[in-house]
C-alpha positions, -999 to 999 in steps of 0.1 A, spaced: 387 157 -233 415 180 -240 440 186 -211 459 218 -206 488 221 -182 474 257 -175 446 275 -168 431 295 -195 441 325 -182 477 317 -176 479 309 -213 467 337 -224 484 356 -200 513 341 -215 511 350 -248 513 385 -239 543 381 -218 561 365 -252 549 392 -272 561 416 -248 596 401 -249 596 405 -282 592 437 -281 552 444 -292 514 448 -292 498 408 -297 476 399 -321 444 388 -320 419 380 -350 387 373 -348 368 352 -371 334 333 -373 334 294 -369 318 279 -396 329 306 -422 322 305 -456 316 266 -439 329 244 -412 357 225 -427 375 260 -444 364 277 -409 392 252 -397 414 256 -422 415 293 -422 421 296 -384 449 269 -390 464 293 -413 452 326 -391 476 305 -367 502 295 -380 507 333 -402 515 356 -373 485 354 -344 494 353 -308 457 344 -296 424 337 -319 388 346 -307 365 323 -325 331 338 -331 301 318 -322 275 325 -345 243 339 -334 211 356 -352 213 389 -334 249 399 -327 241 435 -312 278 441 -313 289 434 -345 288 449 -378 273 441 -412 309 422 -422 307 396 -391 266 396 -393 270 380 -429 296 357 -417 276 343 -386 244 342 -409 263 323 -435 271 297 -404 243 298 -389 219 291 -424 248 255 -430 234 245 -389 261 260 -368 252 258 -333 268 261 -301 278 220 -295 296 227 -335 310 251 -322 327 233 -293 336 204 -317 351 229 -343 374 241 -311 384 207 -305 388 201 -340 412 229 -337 435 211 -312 435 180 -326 450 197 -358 480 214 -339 463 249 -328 482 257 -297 477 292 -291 451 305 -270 418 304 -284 388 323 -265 349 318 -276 334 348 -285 297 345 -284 261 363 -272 244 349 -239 208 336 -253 225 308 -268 250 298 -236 219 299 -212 201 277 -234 225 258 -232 233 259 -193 258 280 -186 278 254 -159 277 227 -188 286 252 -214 316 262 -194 328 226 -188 326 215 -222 341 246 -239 372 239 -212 366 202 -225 376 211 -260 408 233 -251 391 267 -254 410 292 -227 386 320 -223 353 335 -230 338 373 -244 306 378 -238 297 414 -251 262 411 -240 271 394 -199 277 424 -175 299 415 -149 277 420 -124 248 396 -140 275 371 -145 270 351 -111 262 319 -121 287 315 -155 317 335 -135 316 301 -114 317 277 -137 345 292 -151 360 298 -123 354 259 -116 366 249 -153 398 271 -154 384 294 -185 392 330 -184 363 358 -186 375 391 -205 347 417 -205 345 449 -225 346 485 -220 338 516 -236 351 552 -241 319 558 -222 326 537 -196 330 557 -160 354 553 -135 329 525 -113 324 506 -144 360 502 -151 367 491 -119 345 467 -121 351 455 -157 391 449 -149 383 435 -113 364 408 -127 388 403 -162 413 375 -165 437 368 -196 431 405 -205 408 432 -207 388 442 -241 387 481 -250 368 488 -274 376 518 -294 344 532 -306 309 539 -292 293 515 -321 297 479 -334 327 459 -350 336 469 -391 362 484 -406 370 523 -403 393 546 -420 407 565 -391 412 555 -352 393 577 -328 405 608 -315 398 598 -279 417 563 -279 445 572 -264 428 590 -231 404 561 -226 436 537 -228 451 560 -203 422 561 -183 421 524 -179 459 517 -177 457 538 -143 434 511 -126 456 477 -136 486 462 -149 463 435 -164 474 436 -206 448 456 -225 435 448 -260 419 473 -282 391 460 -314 364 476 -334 372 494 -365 410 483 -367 418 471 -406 450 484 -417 487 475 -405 494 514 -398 461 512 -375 476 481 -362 513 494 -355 491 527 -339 472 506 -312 507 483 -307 521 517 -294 493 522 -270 484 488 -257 491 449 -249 469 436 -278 453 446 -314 416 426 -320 411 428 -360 380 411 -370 358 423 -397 386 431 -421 400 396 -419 366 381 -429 365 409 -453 400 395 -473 392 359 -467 356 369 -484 374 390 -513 397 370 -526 398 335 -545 416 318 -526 404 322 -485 437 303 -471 459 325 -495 438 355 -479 442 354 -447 474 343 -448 488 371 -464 465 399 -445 476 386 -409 514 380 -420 509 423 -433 493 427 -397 522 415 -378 546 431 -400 532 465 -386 533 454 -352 568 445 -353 573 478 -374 560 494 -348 
């Protein structure tokens, strides 16, 4: 088992707090576990890391991810076709520590798979193998009973998601029931990259800074460094996903490639 001398959401909370003193937004890729296949999945979070990331969110491949994009569908597909499954995915976190990963890492994943599962044994082991939080895009809070809990009982933090179009309840609700952080996403639509951020962003971060001094983090449709250092001058935290996958897919080299896009990530955070 992998201890922790915190909770899951102290360490994440914490990460924040250290990129706050230094003076910016945190960064947080995403990518798929068992991308392009297990052993480089590893390998490229290693690198994700150890290149500029203040917190990972490891995607846990599933067949119908209703809140991604064509760039992470491929990716989980890809995973999913070489026998990813939920228990890999645990080991592939473990993995993680025992190679040196210390920063927070939260499990990204759909619901189907974590009630088939059991959702108090799914919680326990993914605390088991030193994974600090879960987002579940597809868990309301108010459906989450039985898995808010178990984590609750295993020290993992939940982070749920909201919306431009979320109302005033639903926000109150959402960051009530957050720990580690709170997910904005920044468009009405699934994760890929975009060429511009939407014009509403900043009222809906307003909107949901007013209700708690819990850090925010904004993903979907965030590629660039200048879209980076924009969203670092708004929030707590920048989620990049689908453009990461896209240069680790693109290039020869997938270490080389993510390497070199997450150290030009935080460069525009600290720019900014």
């Amino acid at each position: 088992m992998i201890t922790r001398p915190v909770t899951g959401a102290i360490h994440i909370s914490q990460a924040f707090d250290q990129a706050r003193k230094q003076g910016r937004a945190a960064l947080m890729p995403y990518f798929t576990l068992g991308y392009p296949d297990a052993e480089r999945s590893l390998e490229i979070i290693r690198a994700v890391a150890q290149s500029g990331a203040d917190l990972i969110e490891l995607g846990m491949p599933f067949s119908d991810p209703l809140a991604d994009g064509p760039t992470i569908q491929r990716s989980t597909q890809q995973a999913l076709a070489q026998g990813m499954t939920v228990r890999r995915c645990l080991e592939l976190t473990s993995d993680l520590r025992k190679r040196g990963v210390e920063l927070p890492l939260l499990l990204m994943g759909y619901l189907n798979p974590i009630l088939s599962y059991g959702e108090e044994r799914f919680a326990f082991d993914a605390a088991a193998s030193g994974a600090d939080g879960l987002i579940i895009p597809d868990l309301p809070p108010e459906e989450a009973g039985v898995l808010k809990g178990a984590c609750q009982d295993a020290g993992l933090a939940q982070v749920y998601l909201l919306a431009p179009t979320s109302t005033v309840e639903r926000i109150q609700l959402a960051v009530g029931r957050s720990s580690g952080f709170v997910y904005l996403v920044s468009v009405t639509g699934v994760t890929g990259e975009r060429t511009a951020l939407p014009d509403d962003l900043v009222e809906f971060i307003q909107r949901v800074r007013e209700t708690t001094d819990k850090p925010l983090a904004v993903g979907f449709g965030i590629s660039t460094p200048e879209q980076v250092a924009q969203i670092g001058r708004l929030a707590d935290g920048v989620i990049v996903g689908s453009a990461l996958i896209s240069a680790v897919s693109s290039g020869k080299d997938p270490i080389c490639g993510a390497t070199e896009f997450i150290a030009n990530l935080r460069a525009g955070l600290e720019s900014s």
